[in-house]
C-alpha positions as CSV (number, residue, x, y, z in Angstrom):
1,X,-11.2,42.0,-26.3
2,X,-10.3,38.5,-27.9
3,X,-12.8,36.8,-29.6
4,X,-13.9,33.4,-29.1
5,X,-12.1,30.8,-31.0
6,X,-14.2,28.9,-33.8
7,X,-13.7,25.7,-31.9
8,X,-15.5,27.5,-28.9
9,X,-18.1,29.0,-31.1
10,X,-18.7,25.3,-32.6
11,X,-19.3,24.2,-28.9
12,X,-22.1,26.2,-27.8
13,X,-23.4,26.2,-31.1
14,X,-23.7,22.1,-30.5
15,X,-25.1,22.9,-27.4
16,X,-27.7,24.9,-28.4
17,X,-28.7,22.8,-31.2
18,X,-29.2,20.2,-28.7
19,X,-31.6,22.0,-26.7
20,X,-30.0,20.4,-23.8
21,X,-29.1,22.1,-20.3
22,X,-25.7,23.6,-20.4
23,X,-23.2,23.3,-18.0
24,X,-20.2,25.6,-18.7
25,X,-16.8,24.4,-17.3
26,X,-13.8,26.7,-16.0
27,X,-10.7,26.2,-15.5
28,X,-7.9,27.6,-13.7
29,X,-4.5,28.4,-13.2
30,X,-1.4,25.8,-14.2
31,X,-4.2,24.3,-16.4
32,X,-6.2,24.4,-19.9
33,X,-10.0,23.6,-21.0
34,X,-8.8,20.2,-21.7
35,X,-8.7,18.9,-18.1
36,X,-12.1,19.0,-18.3
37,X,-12.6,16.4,-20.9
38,X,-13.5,13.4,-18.2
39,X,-16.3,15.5,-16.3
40,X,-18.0,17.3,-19.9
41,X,-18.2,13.7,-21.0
42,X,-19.5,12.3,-17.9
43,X,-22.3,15.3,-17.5
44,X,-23.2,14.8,-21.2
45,X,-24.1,10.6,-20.5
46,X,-25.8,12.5,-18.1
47,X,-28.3,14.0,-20.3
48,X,-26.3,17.6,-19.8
49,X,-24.8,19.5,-23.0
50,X,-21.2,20.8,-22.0
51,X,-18.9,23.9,-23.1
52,X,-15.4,24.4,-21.6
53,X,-14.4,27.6,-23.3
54,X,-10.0,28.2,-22.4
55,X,-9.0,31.5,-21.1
56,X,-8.3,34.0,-24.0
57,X,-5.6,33.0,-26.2
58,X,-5.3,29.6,-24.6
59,X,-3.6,27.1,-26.9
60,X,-5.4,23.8,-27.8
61,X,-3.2,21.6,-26.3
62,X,-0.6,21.7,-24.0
63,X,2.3,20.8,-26.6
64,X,1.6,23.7,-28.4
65,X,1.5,25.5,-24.5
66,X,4.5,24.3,-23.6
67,X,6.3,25.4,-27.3
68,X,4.7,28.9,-26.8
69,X,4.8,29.7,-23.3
70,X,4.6,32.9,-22.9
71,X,0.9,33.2,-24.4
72,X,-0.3,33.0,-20.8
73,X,1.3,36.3,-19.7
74,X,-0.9,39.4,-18.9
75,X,-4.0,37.6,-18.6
76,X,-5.9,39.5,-15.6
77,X,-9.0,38.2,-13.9
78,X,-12.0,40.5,-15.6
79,X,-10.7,39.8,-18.7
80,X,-11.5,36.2,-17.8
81,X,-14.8,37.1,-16.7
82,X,-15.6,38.8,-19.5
83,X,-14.7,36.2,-22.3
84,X,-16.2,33.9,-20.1
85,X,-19.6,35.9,-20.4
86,X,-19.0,36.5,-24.3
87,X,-19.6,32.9,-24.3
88,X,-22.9,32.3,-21.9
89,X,-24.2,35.6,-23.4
90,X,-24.2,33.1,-26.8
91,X,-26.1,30.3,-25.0
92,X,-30.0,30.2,-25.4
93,X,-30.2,28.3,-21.8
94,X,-28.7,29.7,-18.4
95,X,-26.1,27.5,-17.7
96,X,-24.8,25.6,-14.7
97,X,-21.2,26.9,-14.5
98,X,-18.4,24.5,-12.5
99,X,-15.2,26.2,-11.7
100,X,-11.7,24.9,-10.4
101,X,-9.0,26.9,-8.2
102,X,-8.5,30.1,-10.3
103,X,-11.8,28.7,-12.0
104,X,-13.8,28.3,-8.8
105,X,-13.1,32.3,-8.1
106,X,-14.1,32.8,-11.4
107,X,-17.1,30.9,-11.5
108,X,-18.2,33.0,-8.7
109,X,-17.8,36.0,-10.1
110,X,-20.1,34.9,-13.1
111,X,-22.8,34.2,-10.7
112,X,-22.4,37.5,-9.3
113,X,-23.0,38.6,-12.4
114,X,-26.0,36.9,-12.5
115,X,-25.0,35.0,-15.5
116,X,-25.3,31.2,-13.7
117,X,-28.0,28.9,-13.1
118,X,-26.4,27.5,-10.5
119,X,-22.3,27.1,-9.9
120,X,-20.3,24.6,-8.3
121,X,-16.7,26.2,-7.0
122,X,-14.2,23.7,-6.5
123,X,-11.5,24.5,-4.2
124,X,-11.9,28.3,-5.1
125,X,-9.4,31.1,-5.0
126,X,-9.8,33.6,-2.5
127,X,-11.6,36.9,-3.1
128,X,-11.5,40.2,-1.3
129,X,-12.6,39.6,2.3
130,X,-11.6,36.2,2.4
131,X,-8.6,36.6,5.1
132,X,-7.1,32.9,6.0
133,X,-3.7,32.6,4.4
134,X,-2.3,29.5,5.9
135,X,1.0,28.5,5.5
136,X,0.7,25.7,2.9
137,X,-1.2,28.2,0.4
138,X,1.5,30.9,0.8
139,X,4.2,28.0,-0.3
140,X,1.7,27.4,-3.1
141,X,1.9,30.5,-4.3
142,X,5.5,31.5,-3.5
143,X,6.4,30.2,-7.5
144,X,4.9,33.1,-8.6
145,X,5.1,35.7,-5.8
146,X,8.6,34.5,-5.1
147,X,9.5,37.3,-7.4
148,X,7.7,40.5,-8.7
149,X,8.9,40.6,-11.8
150,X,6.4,37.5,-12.3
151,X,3.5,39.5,-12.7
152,X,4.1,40.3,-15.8
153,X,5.2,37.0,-16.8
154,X,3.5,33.4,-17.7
155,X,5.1,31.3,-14.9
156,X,5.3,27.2,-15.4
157,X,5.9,24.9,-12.3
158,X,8.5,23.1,-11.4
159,X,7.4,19.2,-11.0
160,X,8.7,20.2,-7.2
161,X,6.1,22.8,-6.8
162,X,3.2,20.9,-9.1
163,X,3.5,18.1,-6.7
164,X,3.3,20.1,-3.6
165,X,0.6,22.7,-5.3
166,X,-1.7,19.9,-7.0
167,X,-0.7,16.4,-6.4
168,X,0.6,15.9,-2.7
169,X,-2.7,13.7,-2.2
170,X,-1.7,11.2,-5.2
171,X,1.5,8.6,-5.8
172,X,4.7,9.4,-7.3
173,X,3.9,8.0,-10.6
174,X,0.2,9.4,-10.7
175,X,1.8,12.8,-9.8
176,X,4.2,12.3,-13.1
177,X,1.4,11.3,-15.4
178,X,-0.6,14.4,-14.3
179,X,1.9,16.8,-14.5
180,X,3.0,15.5,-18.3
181,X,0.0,15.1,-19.1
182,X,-1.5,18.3,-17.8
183,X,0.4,21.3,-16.4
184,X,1.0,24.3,-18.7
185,X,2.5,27.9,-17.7
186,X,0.2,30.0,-16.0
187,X,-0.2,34.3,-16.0
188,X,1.3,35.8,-12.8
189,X,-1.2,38.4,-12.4
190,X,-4.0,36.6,-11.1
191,X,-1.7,35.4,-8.1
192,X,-1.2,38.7,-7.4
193,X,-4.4,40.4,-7.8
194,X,-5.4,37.4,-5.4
195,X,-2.8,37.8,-2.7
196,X,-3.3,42.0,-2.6
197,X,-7.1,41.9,-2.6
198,X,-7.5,42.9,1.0
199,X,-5.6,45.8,0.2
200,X,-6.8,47.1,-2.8
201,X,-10.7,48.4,-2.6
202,X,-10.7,48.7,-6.6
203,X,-9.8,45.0,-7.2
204,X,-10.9,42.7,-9.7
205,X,-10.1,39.7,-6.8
206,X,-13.7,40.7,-5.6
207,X,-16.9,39.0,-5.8
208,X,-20.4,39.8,-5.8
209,X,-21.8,37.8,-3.0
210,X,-25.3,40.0,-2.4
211,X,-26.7,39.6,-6.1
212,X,-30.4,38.2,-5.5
213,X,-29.9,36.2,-8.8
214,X,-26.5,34.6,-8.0
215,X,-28.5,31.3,-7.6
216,X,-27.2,28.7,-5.9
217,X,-23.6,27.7,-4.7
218,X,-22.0,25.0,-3.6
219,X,-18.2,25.4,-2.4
220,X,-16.2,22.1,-2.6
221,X,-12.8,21.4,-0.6
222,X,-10.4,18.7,-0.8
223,X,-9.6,17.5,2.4
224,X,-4.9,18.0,2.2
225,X,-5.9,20.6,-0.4
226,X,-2.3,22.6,-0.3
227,X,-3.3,25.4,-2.1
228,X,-6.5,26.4,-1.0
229,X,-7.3,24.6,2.2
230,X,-10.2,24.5,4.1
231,X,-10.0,27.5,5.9
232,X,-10.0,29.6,2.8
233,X,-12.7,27.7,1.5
234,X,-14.6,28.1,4.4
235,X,-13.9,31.6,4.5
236,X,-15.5,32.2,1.0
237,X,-18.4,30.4,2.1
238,X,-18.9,32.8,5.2
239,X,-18.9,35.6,2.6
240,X,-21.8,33.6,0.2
241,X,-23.9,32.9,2.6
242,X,-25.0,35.9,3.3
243,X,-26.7,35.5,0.1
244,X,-30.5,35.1,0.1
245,X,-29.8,32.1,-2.7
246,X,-29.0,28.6,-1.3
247,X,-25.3,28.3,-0.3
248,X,-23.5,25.3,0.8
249,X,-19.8,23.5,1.3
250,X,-18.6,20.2,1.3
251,X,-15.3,18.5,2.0
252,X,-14.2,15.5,-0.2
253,X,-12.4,13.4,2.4
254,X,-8.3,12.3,1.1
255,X,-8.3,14.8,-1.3
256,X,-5.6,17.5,-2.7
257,X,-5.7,20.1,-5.4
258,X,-5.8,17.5,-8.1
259,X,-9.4,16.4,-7.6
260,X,-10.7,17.2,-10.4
261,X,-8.1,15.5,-12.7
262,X,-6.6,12.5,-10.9
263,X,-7.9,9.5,-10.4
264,X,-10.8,10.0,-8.4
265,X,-11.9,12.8,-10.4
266,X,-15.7,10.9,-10.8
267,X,-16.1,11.0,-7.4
268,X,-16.3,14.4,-7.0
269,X,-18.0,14.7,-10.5
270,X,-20.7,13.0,-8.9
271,X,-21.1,15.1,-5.9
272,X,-21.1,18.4,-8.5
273,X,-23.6,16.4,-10.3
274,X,-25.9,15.9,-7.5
275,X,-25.9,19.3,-6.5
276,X,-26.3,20.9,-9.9
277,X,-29.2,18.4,-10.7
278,X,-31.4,19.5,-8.0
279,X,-31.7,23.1,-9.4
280,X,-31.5,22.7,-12.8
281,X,-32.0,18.9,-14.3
282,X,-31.9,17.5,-17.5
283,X,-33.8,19.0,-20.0
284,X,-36.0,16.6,-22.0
C-alpha cells in the first residue's frame, strides 16, 4: 500500500499537536487536496484543525499533475478508503470528515467504517443501490466511459466536458480560471466501478449505511448539479437514512458541481460548518 507522504504526515502531526478538533477533507475525481485550501482555512479561523490528505500518489500541485499525467491511473476506490484510514487511524481525535463528488462516496464509506465523527457528503457519487441515472450524469460521465479502454487509464477533461461536468452554474471566465487553475487527470476506474455497482454484488462502489457508529450525515446537492443531480443524491440519502444515526440533505439553491471551489464556495462552507458544529464543536 503507499504510504503517506511526509507532507501529509506533517499535517496530522500539526493537528494533533494542536489538540484541536479535526476535520479531515476529501476530494474527488478531476481534482487534488489542494482545492480544499479555501474551506481548511476557513474551518481553522473556526477554531477547527484541518488535514486534506491527496489520493495515493497524488502530485502536489497540478503543474507537476498535468507534466505527469498518468500517475492517476489504476487508482480504485478501497485503495482510497484505505489510505484515507492510514491517515485518521494517525489522528488522536475522531474527525469530522467532508467529502466532494468522488470524495462525498468516499467520505461515506469512512463513516461506514466507523472511522467519522460526523461527515458532510457533498454532491456524492453513487453507491450500490443507488439507481437514478439521469441523463445529465450519464453525459458527465461519458469522457471516461465513452471508451473501455479508459479504465485503465488516467483520463483529463476537455474544457468542453469540465464546463458541462463542474462549471455549467458559473461564467465563461470563472469557468476558465477554475479549470486552469484546478482540473487535473483523473483514474478511470472509479467511474466504472460507480456505473456497474448495481451489477456487481462484490463491489467496492458499496457503502455501509447500517453501521450503528456511522454518526451523523448530512448529504449536500447543488441545485443544476450536472453530474450528480438531485435525484442521485436523494437516492443515497433514502439508503442512509435507514441508519439509526441522524441523517439529513440539503439543496444549495443556483448551484452546479463547482460548489465547493467557485466563487461561492463559503456559502456552502458555512452550511457544512453548521452542521458539523452541532455534533462535534470546537475543542477548547
Amino acid at each position: 500500500m503507499t504510504s503517506l507522504t511526509a507532507h501529509e504526515l506533517q499535517d496530522i502531526e500539526r493537528a494533533n499537536a494542536s489538540g484541536l478538533q479535526p476535520i479531515v477533507f476529501v476530494h474527488g475525481l478531476w481534482l487534488l487536496a489542494s482545492s480544499w485550501e479555501n474551506w481548511g482555512s476557513f474551518f481553522e479561523e473556526q477554531g477547527y484543525t484541518t488535514i486534506a490528505p491527496g489520493w495515493p500518489d497524488d502530485p502536489e500541485t497540478v503543474e507537476e499533475a498535468k507534466k505527469d499525467p498518468e500517475v492517476f491511473a489504476h487508482k480504485h476506490i478501497n485503495q482510497v478508503v484505505e489510505y484515507y484510514i492510514d491517515a485518521i487511524s494517525q489522528l488522536r481525535l475522531k474527525p469530522a470528515v467532508i467529502g466532494h463528488s468522488f470524495g462525498g462516496l468516499i467520505a461515506q464509506k469512512l463513516a461506514g467504517e466507523g472511522v467519522s465523527a460526523v461527515t458532510v457528503a457533498i454532491d456524492p457519487a453513487p453507491f450500490r443501490g443507488v439507481l437514478p441515472l439521469p441523463l445529465s450524469a450519464l453525459k458527465s460521465s461519458s469522457a471516461v466511459l465513452g471508451n473501455p479502454l479508459n479504465y485503465t487509464r488516467a483520463v483529463p477533461l476537455t474544457f468542453e466536458q469540465f464546463r458541462y461536468s463542474f462549471a455549467n452554474v458559473v461564467d465563461e471566465a470563472e469557468a476558465h480560471e477554475l479549470y486552469e487553475k484546478y482540473s487535473v487527470a483523473g483514474s478511470g476506474v472509479p467511474i466504472f466501478q460507480a456505473a456497474t455497482a448495481n451489477f456487481n454484488p462484490w463491489t467496492e462502489a458499496s457503502v455501509n449505511t447500517t453501521n450503528p457508529d456511522r454518526g451523523p450525515l448530512l448529504i449536500l446537492s447543488g441545485e443544476y448539479d450536472h453530474t450528480v443531480p438531485w435525484a442521485m443524491s436523494h437516492a443515497s440519502f433514502k439508503q442512509q437514512e435507514k441508519n439509526k444515526s441522524i441523517t439529513e440533505i440539503q439543496e444549495i439553491p443556483d448551484r452546479g458541481h463547482s460548489l465547493t471551489i467557485d466563487h461561492g464556495w463559503k456559502e456552502v462552507a458555512e452550511v457544512a460548518l453548521a452542521f458539523v458544529g452541532k455534533y462535534v464543536p470546537v475543542t477548547q
